[in-house]
N, C-alpha and C positions, 0 to 999 in steps of 0.2 A: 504493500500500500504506500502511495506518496507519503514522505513526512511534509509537515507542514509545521510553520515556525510559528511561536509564539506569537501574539498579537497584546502589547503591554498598554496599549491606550484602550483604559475603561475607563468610564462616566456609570456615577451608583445615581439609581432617583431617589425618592425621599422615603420609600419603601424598602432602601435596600437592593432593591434587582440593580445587576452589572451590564452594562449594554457598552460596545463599542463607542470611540469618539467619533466613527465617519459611519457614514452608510451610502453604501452604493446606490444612488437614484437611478430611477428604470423611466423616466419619463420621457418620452422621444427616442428610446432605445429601442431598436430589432432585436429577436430573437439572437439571429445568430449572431450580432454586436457582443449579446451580454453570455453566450456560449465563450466566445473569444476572451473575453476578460476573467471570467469564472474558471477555464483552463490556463490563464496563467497566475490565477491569482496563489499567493504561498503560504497566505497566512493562517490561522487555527480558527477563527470566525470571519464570519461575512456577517454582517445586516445589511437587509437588504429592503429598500425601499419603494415599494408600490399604493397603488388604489385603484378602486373600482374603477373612478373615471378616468385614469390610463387607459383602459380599456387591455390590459398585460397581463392580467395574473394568471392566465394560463400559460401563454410564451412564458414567462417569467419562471413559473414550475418545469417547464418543458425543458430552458435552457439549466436550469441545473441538473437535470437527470442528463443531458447530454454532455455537460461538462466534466461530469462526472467528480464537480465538487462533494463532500460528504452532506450527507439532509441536514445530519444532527448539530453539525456546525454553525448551522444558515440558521439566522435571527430574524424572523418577517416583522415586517411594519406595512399595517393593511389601515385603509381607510375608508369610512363609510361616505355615501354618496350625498348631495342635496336631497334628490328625487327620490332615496331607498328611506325615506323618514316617513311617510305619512302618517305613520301610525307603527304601535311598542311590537304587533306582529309581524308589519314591515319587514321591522328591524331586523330582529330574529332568524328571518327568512333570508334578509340579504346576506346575511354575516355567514351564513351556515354557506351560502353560494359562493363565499368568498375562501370560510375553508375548504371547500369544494372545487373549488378551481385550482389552490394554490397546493391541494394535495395533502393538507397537512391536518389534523385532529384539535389542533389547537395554535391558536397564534398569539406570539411574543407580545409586540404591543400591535394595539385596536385603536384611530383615532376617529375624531369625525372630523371631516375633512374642510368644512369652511362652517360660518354660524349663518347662513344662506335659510335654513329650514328654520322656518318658526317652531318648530318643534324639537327643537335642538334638547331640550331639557328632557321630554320624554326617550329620547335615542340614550341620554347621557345613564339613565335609568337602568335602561335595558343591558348596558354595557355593563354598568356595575353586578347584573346580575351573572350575567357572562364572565366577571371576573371570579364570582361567588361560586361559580359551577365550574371552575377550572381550564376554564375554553379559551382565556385569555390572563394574558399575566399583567402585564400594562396598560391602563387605558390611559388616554388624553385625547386632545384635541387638535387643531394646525388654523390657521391663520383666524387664530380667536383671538379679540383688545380685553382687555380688563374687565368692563362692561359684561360683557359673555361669559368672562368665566366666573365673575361675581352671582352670574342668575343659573349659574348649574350650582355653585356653591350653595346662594340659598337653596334652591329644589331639592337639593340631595346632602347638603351638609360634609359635600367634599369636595375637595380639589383638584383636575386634572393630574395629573403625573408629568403630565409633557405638554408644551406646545411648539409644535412645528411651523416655522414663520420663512416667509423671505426676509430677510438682513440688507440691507443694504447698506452695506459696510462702507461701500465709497461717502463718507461725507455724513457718515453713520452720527457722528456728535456733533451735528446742526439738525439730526432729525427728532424733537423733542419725543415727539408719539414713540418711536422705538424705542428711544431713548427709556422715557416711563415703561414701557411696555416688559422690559427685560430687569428693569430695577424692581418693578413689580413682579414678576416670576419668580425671580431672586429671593425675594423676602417670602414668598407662599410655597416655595422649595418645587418650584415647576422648573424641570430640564426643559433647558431650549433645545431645538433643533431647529439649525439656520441652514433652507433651502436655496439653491441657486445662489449660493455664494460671494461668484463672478456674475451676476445678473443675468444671466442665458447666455446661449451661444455668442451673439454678435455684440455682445459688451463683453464677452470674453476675449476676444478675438482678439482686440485694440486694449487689450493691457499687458504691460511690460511682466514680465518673470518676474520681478521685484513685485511689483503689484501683488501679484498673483499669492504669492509668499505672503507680505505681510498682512493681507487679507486673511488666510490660512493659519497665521500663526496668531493674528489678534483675535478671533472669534474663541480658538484653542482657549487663549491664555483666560478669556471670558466664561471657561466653561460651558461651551457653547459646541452640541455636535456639528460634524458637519459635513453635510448631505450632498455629494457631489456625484453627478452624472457624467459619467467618458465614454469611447468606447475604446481609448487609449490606453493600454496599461502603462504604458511610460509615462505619461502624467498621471496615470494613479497613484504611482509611486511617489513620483515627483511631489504631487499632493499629501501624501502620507509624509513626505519627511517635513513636509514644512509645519504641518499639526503637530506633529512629535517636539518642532524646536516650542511650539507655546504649553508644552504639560510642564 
């Protein structure tokens, strides 16, 4: 069997559970992109980044059995939809379509994917109960403000685990809202996970290696994962060592 090298960058949530500091995003990823990267990847976990409205989660399952990374190593991050809310059976239904897709009995962390559904508070419900019945270990949320996670807080008298946000690191301390937004997590012991890092592709494109780096390495140093898309494994890497200099 391959050996595969340690992987020494973990982020604990306020539970305790150990998750990676990077997770591989699947967003605008092919199959066989994320085959490619998963056969060279070396290290002893992967998380791995999906949601419903990717429209991936079965590529996404498919490209690990062809890669022939190990299952047990793979950390999912699955997300529930606007449109799979309507109601707490909805819910249920979708999430089980989701383990269903992605192959697996139970998933690492569950979030909901924007605060779009007015019913965001009964989904948050339903997840908890999903937590309670062992089908999911983590729940949270992703591009929820303050606001939103104060009105799951009241409904359920708890506090996400995570919230998944875009960052916008470039010019990040003139943008107040972020600004409050991650001080406030900070204090309610919610992990970030900062998406598109480099702002998508074509704001990637036109940033210098320096950039790119200390973008990487200040998010790190914030405790702040970070969810990056390739279908590069040399700047996987390249990505990996710059998070490593902000632990």
């Amino acid at each position: 069997m391959r050996g595969y090298k340690n992987y020494s960058g973990i982020i604990r949530t306020r539970s305790g559970k150990e998750y990676p500091d990077f997770a591989l995003g699947t967003y605008l990823r092919s199959e066989d992109e994320l085959v490619k990267v998963m056969k060279s990847y070396s290290y002893d976990k992967l998380m791995i980044d999906t949601a419903y409205r990717y429209g991936n989660e079965q590529a996404v399952s498919r490209a690990i059995t062809a890669s022939g990374y190990p299952q047990n190593q793979i950390i999912h991050i699955g997300k529930i939809n606007t449109k799979q809310q309507e109601s707490g059976e909805m819910v249920r239904e979708k999430f089980m379509g989701t383990l269903h897709r992605l192959c697996v009995s139970k998933i690492d962390i569950y979030l909901i994917h924007s605060n779009r559904s007015p019913n965001y508070c009964i989904t948050w419900k339903e997840m908890l109960k999903f937590q309670e019945e062992g089908l999911v270990d983590t729940i949270g949320v992703s591009n929820f403000n303050i606001e939103d996670i104060e009105q799951l807080y009241q409904s359920s008298g708890v506090y996400p685990e995570i919230n998944q946000i875009v960052v916008p690191i470039v010019g990040m301390a003139n943008d107040d809202s972020i600004c409050d937004l991650i001080e406030y997590c900070n204090a309610k012991k919610i992990l970030i996970q900062g998406a598109m890092p480099f702002g998508g592709s074509k704001k990637s494109n036109v940033l210098t290696t320096q950039e790119r780096q200390n973008i990487l390495t200040s998010l790190r140093r914030q405790n702040i994962v970070c969810v990056i898309g390739t279908s590069n494994i040399k700047h996987l890497y390249q990505n990996l060592s710059w998070i490593e200099l902000g632990r």
